[in-house]
C-alpha positions in Angstrom: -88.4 -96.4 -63.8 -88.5 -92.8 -65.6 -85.1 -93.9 -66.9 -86.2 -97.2 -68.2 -88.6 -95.4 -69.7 -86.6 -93.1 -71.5 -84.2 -95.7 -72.7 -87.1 -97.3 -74.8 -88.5 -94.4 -75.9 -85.4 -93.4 -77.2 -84.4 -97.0 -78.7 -87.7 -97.4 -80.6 -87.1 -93.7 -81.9 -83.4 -94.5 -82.8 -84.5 -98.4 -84.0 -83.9 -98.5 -88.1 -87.1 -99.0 -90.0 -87.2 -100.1 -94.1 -87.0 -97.0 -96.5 -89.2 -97.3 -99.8 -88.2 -95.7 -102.5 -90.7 -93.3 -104.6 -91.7 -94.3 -108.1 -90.0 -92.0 -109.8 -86.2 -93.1 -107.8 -87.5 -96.5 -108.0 -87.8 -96.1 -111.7 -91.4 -97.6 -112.5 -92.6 -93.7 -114.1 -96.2 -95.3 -115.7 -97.2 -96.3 -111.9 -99.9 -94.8 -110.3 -98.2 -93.5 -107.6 -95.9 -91.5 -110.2 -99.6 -90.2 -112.6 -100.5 -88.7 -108.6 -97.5 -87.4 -107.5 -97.7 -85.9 -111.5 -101.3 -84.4 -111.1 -100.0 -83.1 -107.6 -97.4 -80.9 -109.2 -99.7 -79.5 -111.9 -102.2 -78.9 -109.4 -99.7 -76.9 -107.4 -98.8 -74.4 -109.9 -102.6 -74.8 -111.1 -102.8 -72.8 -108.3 -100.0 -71.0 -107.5 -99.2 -68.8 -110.6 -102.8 -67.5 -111.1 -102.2 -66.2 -107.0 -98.7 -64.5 -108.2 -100.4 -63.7 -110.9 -102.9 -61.4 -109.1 -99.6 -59.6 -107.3 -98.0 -59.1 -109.8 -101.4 -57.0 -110.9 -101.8 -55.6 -108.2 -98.2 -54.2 -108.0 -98.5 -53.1 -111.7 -101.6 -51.3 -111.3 -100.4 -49.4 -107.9 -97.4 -48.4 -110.0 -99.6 -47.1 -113.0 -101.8 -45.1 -110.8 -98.9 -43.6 -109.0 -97.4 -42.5 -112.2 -100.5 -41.0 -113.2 -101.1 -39.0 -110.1 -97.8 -37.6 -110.2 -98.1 -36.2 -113.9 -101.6 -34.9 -112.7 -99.6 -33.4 -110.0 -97.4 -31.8 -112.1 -99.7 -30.6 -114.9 -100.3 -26.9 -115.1 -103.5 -26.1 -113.4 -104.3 -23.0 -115.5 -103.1 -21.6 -118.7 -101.0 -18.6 -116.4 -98.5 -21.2 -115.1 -97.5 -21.8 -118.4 
């Protein structure tokens, strides 16, 4: 029975369904699924390059401050060290 079983599991797994083609392969651009899949993109870097945006600040700013320290570091501390 289990290996009944497994037979039609694996046959409906294995069984060939239709494919449909996307709007933009199936070459109808102006259809609403294509404006979606459109707004979908531009949502995605909406929202993506203010985030790597905020690294690439972050990184920046950790840079700047470590530059600054070390040339605070290695300021004279009193007019005799000159």
């Amino acid at each position: 029975m289990k290996i009944v079983r497994k037979t039609l599991v694996g046959a409906l797994a294995l069984a060939p369904t239709p494919l449909f083609a996307c709007a933009a392969c199936y070459g109808k651009s102006d259809s609403p699924l294509a404006q979606g899949m459109n707004w979908g993109i531009f949502t995605l870097l909406g929202v993506i390059t203010p985030v790597l945006g905020c690294f690439a600040f972050c990184f920046i700013r950790m840079i700047n401050r470590e530059e600054a320290a070390n040339k605070q570091d290695n300021a004279p501390k009193n007019i005799s060290e000159l």
